[in-house]
CHARMM internal coordinates of N, CA and C (Angstrom, degrees):
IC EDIT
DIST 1 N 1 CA 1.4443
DIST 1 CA 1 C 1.5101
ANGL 1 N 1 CA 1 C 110.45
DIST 1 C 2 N 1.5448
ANGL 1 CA 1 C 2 N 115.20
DIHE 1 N 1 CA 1 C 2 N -165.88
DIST 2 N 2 CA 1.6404
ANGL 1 C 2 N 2 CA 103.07
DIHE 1 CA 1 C 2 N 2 CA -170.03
DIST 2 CA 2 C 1.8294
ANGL 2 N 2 CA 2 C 92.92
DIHE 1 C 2 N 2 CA 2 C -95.71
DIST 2 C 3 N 1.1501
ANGL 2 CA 2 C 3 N 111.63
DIHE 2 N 2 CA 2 C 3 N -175.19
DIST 3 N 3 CA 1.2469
ANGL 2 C 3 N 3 CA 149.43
DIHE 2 CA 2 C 3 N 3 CA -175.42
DIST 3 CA 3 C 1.3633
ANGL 3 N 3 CA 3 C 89.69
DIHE 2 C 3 N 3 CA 3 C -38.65
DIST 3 C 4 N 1.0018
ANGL 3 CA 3 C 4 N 126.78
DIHE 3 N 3 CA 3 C 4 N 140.93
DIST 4 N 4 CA 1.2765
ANGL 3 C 4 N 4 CA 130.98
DIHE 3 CA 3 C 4 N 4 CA 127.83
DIST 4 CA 4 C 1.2842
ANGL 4 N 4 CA 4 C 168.89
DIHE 3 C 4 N 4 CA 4 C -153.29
DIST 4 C 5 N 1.4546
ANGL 4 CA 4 C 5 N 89.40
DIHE 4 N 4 CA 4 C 5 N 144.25
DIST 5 N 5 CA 1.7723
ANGL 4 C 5 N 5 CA 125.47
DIHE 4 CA 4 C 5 N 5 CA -150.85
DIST 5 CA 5 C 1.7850
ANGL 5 N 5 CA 5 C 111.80
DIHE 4 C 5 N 5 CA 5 C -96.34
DIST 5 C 6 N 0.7265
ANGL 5 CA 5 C 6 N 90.76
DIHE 5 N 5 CA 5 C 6 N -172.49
DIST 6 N 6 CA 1.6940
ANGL 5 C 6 N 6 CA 102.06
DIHE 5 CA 5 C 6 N 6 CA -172.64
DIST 6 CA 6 C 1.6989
ANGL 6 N 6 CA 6 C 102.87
DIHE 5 C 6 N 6 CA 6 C -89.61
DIST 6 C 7 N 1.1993
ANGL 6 CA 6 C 7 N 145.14
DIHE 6 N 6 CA 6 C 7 N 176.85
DIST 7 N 7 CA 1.5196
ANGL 6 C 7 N 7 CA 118.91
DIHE 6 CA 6 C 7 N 7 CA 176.14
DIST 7 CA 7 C 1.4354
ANGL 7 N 7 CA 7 C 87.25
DIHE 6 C 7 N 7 CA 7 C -153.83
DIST 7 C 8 N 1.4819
ANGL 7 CA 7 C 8 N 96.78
DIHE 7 N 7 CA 7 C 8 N 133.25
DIST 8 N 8 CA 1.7359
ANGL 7 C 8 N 8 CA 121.25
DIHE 7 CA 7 C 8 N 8 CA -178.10
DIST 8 CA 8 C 1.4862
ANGL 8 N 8 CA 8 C 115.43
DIHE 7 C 8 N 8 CA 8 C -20.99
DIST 8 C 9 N 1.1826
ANGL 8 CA 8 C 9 N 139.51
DIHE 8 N 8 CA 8 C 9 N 157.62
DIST 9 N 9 CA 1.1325
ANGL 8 C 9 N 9 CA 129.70
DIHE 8 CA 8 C 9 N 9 CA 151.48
DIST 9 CA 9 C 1.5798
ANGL 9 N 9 CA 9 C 135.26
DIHE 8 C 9 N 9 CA 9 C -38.85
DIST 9 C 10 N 1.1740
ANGL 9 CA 9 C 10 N 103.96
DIHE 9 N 9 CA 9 C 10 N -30.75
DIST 10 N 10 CA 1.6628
ANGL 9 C 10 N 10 CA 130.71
DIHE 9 CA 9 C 10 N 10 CA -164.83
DIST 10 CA 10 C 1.2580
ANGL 10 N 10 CA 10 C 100.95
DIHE 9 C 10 N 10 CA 10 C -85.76
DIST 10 C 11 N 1.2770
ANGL 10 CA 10 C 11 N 112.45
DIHE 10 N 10 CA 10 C 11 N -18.28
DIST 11 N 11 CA 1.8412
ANGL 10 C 11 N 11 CA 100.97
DIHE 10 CA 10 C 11 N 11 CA -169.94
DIST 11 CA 11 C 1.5841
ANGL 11 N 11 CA 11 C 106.39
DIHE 10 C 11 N 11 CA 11 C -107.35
DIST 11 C 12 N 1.4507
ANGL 11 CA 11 C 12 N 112.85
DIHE 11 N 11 CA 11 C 12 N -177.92
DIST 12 N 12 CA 1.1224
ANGL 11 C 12 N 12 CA 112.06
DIHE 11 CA 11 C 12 N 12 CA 178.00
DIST 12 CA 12 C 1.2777
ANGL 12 N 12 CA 12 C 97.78
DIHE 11 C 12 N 12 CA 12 C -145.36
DIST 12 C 13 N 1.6972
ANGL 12 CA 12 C 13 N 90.62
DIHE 12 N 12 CA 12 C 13 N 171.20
DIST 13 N 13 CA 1.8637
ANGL 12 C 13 N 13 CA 103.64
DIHE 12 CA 12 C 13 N 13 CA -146.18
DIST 13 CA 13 C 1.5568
ANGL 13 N 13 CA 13 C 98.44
DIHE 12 C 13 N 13 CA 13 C -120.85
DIST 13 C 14 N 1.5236
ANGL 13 CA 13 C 14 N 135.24
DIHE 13 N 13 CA 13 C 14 N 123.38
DIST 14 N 14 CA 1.4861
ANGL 13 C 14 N 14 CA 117.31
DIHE 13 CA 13 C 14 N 14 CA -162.97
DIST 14 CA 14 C 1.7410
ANGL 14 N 14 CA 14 C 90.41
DIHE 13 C 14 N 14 CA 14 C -145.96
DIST 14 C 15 N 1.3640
ANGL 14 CA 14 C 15 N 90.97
DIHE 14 N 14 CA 14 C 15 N 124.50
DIST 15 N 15 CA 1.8831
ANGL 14 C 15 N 15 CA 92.37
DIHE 14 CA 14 C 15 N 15 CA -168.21
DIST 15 CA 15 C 1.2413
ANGL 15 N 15 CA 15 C 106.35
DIHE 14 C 15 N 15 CA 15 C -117.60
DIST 15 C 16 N 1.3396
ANGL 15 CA 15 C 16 N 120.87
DIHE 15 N 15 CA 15 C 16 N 102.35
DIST 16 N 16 CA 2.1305
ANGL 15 C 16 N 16 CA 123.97
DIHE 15 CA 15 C 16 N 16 CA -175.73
DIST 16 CA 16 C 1.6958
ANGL 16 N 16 CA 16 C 107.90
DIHE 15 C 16 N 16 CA 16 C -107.83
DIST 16 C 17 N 0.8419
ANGL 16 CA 16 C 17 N 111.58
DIHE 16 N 16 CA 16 C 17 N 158.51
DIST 17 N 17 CA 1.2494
ANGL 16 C 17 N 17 CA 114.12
DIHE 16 CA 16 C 17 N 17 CA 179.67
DIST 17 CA 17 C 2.0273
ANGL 17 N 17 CA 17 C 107.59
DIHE 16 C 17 N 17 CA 17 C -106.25
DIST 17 C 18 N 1.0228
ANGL 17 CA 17 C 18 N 117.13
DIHE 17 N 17 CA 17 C 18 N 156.65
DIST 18 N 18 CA 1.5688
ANGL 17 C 18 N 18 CA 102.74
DIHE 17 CA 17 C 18 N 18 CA -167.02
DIST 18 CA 18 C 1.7521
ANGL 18 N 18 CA 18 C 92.22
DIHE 17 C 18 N 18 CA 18 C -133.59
DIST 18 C 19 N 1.3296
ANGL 18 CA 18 C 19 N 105.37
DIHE 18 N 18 CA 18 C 19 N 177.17
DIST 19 N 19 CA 1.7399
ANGL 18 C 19 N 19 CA 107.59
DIHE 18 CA 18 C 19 N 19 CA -169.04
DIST 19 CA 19 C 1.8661
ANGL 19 N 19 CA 19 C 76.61
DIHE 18 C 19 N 19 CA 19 C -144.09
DIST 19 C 20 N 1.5069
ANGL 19 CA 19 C 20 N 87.96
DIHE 19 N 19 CA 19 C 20 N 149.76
DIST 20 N 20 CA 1.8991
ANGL 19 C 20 N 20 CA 105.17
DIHE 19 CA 19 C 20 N 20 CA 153.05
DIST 20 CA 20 C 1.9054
ANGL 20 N 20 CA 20 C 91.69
DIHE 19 C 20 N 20 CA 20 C -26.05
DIST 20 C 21 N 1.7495
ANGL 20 CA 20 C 21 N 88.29
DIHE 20 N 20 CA 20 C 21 N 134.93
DIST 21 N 21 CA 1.4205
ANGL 20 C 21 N 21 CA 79.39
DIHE 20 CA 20 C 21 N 21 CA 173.52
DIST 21 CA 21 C 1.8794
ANGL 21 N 21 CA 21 C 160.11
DIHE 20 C 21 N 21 CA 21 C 98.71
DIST 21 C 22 N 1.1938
ANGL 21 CA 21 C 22 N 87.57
DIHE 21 N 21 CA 21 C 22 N -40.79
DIST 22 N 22 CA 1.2474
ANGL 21 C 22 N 22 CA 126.83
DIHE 21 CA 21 C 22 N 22 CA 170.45
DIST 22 CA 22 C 1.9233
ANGL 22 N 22 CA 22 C 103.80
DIHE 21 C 22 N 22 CA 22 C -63.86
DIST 22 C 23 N 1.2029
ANGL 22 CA 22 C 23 N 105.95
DIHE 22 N 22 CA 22 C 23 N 161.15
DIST 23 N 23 CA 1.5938
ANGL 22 C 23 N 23 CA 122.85
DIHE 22 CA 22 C 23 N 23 CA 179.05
DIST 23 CA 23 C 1.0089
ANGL 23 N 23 CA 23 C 111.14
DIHE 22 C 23 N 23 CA 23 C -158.32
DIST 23 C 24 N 1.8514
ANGL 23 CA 23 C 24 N 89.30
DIHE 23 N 23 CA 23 C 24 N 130.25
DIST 24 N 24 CA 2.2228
ANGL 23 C 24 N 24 CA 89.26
DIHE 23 CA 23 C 24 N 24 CA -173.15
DIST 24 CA 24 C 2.3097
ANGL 24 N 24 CA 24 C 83.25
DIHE 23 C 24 N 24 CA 24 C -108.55
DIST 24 C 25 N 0.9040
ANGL 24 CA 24 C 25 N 103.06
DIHE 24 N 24 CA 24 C 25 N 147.34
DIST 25 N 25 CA 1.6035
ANGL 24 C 25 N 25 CA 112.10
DIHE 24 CA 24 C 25 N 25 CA 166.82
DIST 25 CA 25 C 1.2707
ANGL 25 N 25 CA 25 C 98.77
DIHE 24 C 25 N 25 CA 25 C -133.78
DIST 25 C 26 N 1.5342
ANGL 25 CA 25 C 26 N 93.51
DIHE 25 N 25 CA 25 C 26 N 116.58
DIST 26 N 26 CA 1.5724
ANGL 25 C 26 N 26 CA 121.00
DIHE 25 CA 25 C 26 N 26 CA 157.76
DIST 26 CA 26 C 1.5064
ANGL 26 N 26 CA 26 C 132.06
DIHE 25 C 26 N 26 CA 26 C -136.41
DIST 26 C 27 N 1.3089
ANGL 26 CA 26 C 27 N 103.13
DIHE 26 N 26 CA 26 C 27 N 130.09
DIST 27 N 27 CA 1.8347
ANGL 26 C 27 N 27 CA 129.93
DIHE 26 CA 26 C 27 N 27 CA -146.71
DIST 27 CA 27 C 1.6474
ANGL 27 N 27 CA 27 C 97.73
DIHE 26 C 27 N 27 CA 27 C 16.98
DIST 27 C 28 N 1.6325
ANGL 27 CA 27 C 28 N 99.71
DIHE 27 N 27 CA 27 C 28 N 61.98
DIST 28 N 28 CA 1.6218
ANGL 27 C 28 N 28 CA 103.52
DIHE 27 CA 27 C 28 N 28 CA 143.61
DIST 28 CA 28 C 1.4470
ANGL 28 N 28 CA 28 C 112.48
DIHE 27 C 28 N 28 CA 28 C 97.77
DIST 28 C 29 N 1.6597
ANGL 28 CA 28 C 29 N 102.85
DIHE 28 N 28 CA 28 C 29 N -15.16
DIST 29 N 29 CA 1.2280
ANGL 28 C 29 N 29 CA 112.83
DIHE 28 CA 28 C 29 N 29 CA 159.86
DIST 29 CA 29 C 1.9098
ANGL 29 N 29 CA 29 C 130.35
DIHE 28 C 29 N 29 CA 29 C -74.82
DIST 29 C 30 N 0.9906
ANGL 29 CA 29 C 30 N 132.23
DIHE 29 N 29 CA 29 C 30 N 119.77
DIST 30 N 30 CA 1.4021
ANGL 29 C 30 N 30 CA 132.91
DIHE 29 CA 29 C 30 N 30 CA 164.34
DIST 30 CA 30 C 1.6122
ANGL 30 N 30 CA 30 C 137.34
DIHE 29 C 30 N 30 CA 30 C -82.33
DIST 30 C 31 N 1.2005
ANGL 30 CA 30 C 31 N 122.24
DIHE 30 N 30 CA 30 C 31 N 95.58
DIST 31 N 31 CA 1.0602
ANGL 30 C 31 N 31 CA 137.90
DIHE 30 CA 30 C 31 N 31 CA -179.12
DIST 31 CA 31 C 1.4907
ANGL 31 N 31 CA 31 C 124.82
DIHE 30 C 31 N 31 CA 31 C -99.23
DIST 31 C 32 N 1.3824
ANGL 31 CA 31 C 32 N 119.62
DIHE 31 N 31 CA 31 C 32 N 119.61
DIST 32 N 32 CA 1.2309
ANGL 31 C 32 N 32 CA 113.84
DIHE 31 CA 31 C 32 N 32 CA -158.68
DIST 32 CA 32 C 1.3925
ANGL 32 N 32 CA 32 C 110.51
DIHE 31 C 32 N 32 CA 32 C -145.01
DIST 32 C 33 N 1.4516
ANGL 32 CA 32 C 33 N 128.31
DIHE 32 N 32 CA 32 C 33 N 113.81
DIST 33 N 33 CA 1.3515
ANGL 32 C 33 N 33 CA 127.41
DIHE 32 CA 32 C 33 N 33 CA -164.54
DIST 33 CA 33 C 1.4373
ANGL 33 N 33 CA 33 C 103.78
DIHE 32 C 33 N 33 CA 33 C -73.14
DIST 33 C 34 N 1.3636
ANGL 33 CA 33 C 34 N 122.29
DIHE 33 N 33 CA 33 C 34 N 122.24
DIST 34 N 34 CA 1.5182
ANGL 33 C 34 N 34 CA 134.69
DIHE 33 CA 33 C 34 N 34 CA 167.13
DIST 34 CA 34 C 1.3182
ANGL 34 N 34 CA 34 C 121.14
DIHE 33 C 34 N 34 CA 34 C -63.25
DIST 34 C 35 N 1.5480
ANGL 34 CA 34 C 35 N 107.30
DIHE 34 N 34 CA 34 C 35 N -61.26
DIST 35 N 35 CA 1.5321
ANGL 34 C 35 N 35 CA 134.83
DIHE 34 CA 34 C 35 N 35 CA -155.41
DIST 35 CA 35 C 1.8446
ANGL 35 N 35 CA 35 C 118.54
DIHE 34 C 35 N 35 CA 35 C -131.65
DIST 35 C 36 N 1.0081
ANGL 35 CA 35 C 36 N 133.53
DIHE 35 N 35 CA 35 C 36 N 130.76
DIST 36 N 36 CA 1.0468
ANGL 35 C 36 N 36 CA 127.33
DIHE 35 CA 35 C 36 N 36 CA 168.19
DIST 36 CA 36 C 1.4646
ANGL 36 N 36 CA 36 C 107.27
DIHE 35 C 36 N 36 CA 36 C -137.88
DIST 36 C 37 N 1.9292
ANGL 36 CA 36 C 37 N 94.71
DIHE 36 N 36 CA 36 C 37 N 144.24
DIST 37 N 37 CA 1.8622
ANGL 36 C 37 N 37 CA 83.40
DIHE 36 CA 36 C 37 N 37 CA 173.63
DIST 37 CA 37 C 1.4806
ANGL 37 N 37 CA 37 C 76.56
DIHE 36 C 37 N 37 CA 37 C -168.32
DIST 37 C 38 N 1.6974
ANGL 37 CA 37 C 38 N 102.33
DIHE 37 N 37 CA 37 C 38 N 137.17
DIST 38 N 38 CA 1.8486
ANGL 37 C 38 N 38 CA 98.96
DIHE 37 CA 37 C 38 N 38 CA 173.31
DIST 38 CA 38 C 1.4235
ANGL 38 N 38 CA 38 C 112.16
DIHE 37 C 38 N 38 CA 38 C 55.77
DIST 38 C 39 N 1.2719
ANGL 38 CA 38 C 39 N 115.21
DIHE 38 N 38 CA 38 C 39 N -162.73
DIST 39 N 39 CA 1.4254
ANGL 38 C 39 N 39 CA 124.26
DIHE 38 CA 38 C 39 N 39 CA -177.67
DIST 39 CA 39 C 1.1933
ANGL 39 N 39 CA 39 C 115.77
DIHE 38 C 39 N 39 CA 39 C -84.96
DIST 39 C 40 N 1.7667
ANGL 39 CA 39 C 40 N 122.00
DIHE 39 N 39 CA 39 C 40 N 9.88
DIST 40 N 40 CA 1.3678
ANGL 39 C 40 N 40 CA 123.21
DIHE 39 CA 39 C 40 N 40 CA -173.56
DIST 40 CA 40 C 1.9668
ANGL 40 N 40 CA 40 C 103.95
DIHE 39 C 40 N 40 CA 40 C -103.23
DIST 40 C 41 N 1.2300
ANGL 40 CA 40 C 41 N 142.25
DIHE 40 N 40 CA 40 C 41 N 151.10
DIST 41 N 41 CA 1.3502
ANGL 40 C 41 N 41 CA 128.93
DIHE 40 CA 40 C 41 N 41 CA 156.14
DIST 41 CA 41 C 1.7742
ANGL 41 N 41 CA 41 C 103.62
DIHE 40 C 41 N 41 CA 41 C -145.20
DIST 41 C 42 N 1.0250
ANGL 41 CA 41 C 42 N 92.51
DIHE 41 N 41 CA 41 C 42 N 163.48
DIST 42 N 42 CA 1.1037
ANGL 41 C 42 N 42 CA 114.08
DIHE 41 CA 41 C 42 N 42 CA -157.64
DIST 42 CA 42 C 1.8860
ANGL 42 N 42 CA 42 C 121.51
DIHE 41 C 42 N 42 CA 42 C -106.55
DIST 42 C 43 N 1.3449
ANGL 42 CA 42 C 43 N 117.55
DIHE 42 N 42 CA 42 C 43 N 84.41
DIST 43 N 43 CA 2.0681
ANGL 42 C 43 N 43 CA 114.11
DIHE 42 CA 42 C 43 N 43 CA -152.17
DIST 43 CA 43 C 1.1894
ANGL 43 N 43 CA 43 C 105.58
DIHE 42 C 43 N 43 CA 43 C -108.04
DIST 43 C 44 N 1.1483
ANGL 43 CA 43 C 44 N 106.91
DIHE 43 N 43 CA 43 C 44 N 130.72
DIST 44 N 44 CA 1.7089
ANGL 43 C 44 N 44 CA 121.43
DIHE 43 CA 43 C 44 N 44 CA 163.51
DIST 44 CA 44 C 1.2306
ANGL 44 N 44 CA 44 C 123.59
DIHE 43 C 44 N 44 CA 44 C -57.09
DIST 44 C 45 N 0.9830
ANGL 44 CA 44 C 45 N 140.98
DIHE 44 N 44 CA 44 C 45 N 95.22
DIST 45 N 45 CA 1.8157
ANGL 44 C 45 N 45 CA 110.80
DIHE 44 CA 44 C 45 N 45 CA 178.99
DIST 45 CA 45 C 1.4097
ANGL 45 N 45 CA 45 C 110.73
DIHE 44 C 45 N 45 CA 45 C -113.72
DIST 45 C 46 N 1.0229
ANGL 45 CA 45 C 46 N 115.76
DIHE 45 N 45 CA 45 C 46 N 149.51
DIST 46 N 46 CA 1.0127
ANGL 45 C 46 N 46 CA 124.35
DIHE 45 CA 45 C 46 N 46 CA -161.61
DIST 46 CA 46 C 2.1363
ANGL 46 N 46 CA 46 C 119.51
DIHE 45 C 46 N 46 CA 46 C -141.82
DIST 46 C 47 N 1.5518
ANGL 46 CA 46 C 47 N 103.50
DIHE 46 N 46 CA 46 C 47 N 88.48
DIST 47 N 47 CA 1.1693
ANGL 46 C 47 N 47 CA 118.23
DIHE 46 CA 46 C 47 N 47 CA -143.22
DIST 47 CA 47 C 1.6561
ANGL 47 N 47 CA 47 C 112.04
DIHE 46 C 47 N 47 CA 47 C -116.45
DIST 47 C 48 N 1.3413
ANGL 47 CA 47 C 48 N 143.11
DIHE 47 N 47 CA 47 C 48 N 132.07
DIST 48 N 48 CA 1.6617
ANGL 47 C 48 N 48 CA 101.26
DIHE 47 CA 47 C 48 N 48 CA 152.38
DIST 48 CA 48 C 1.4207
ANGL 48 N 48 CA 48 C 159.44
DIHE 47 C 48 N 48 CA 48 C 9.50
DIST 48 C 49 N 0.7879
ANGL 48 CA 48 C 49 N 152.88
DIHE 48 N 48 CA 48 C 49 N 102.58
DIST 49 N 49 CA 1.7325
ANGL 48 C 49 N 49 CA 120.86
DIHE 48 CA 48 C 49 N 49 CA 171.79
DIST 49 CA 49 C 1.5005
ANGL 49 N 49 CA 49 C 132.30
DIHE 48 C 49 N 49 CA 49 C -35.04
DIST 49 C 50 N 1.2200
ANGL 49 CA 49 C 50 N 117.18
DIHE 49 N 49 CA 49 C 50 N -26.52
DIST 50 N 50 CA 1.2626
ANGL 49 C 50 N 50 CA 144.22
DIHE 49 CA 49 C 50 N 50 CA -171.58
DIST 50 CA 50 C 1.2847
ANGL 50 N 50 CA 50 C 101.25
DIHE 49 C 50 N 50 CA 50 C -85.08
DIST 50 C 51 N 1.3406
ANGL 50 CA 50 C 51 N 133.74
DIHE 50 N 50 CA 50 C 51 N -35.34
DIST 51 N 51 CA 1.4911
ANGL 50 C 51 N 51 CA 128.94
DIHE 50 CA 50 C 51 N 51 CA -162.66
DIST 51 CA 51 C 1.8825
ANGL 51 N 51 CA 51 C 101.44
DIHE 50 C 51 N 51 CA 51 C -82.95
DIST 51 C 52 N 0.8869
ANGL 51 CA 51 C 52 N 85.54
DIHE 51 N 51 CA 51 C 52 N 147.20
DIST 52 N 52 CA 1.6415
ANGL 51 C 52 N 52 CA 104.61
DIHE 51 CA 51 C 52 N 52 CA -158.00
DIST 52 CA 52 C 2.2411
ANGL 52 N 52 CA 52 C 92.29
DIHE 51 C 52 N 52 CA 52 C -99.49
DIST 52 C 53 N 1.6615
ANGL 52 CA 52 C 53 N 101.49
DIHE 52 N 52 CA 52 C 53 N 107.27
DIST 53 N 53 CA 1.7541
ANGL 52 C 53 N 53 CA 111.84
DIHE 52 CA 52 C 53 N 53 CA 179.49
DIST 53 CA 53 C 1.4230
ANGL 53 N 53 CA 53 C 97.44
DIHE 52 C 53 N 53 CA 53 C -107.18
DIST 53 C 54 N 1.3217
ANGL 53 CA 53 C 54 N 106.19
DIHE 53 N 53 CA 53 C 54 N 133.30
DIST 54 N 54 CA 1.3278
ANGL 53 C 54 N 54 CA 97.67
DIHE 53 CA 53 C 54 N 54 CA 154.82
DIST 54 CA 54 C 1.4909
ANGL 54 N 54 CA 54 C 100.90
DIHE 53 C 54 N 54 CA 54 C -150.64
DIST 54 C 55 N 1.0518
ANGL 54 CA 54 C 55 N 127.93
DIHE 54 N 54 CA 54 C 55 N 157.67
DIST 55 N 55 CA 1.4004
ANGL 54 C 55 N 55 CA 141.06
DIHE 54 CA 54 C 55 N 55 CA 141.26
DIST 55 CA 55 C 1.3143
ANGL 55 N 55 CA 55 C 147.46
DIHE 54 C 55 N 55 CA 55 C -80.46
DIST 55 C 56 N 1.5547
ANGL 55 CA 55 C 56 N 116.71
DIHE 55 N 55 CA 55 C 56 N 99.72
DIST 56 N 56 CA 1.6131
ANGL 55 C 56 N 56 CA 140.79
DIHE 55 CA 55 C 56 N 56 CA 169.47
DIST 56 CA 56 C 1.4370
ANGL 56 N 56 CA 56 C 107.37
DIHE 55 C 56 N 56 CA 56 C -39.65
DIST 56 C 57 N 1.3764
ANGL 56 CA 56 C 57 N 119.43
DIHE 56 N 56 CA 56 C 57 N 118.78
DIST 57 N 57 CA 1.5827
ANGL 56 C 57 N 57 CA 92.93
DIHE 56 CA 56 C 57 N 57 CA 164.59
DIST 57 CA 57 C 1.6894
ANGL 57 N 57 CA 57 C 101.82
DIHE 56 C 57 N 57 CA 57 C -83.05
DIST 57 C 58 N 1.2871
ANGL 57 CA 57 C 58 N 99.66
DIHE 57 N 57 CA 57 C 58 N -157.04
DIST 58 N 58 CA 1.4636
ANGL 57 C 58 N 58 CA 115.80
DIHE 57 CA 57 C 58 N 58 CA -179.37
DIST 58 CA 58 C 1.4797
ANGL 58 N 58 CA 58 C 122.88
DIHE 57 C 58 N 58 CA 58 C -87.52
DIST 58 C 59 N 1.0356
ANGL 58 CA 58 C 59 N 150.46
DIHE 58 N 58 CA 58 C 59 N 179.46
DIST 59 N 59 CA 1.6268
ANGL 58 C 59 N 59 CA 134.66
DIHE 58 CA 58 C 59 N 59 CA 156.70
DIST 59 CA 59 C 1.6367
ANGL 59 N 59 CA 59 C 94.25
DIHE 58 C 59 N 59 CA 59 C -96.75
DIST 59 C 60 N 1.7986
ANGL 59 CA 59 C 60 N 101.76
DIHE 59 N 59 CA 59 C 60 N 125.06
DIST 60 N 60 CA 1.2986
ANGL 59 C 60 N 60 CA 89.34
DIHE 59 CA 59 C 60 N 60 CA 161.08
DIST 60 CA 60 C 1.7399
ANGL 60 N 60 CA 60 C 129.34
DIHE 59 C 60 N 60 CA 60 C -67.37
DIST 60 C 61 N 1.1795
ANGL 60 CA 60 C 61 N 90.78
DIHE 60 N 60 CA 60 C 61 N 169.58
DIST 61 N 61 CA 1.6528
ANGL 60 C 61 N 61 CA 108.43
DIHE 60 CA 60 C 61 N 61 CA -157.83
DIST 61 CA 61 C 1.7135
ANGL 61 N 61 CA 61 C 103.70
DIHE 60 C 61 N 61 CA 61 C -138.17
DIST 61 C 62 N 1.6032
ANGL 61 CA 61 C 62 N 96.13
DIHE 61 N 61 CA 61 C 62 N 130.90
DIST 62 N 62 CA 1.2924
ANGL 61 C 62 N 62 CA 85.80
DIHE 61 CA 61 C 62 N 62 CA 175.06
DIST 62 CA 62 C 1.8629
ANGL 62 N 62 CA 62 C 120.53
DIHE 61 C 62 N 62 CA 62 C -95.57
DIST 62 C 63 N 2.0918
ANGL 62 CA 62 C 63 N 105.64
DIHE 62 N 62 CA 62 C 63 N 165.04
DIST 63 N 63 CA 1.7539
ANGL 62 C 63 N 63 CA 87.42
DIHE 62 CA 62 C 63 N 63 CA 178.64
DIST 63 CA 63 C 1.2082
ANGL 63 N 63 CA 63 C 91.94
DIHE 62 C 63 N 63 CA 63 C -85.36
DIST 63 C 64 N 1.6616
ANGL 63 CA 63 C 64 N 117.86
DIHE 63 N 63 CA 63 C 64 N 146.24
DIST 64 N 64 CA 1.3033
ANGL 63 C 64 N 64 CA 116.70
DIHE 63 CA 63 C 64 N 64 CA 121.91
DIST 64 CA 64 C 1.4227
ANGL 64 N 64 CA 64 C 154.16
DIHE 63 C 64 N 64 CA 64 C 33.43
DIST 64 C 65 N 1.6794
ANGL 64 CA 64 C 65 N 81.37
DIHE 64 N 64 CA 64 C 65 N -106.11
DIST 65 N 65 CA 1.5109
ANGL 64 C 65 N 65 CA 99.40
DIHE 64 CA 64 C 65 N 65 CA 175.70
DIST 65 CA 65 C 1.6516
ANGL 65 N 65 CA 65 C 129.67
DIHE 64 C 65 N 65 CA 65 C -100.09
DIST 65 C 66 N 2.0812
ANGL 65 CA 65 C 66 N 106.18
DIHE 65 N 65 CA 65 C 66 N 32.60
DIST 66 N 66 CA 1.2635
ANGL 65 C 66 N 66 CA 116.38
DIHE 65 CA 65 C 66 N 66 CA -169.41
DIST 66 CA 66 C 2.2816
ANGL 66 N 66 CA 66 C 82.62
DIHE 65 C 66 N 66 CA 66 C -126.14
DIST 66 C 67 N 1.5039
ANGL 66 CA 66 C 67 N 86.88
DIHE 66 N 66 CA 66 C 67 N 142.57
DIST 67 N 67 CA 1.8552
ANGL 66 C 67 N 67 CA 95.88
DIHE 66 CA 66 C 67 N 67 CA 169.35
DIST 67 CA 67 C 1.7714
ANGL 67 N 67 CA 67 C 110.53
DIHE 66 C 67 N 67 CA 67 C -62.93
DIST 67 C 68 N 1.4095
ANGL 67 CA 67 C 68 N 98.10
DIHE 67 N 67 CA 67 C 68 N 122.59
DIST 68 N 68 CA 1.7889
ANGL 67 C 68 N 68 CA 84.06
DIHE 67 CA 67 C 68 N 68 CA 162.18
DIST 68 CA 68 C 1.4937
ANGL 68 N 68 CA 68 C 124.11
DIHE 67 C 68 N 68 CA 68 C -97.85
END
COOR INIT
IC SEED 1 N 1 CA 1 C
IC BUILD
């Protein structure tokens, strides 16, 4: 997923859970989880040409319970 940050006051925060399958549409965009395995999945999207995709990575993070 994207970054994450704290999110403006102005916005709002909406947390769903999705299955094989599933489609989230937002303002017209279609997103639809294909694949899941582990912490990786795999989304269709399906957008305009014009609509501007990109992908956030994550902030890495350290484990725990591994020596740094």
């Amino acid at each position: 997923m994207a970054q994450a940050t704290a999110s403006p006051p102005d916005m709002r925060r909406i947390f769903m859970e999705l299955r094989t399958g599933d489609v989230l549409e937002v303002g017209g965009v279609r997103i639809q989880l294909e694949y899941k395995k582990g912490q990786a999945a795999r989304m269709v999207i399906a957008a305009a040409p014009d609509t501007c995709v990109r992908k956030i990575a994550a902030a890495p993070r350290s484990v725990p319970s591994l020596p740094s």
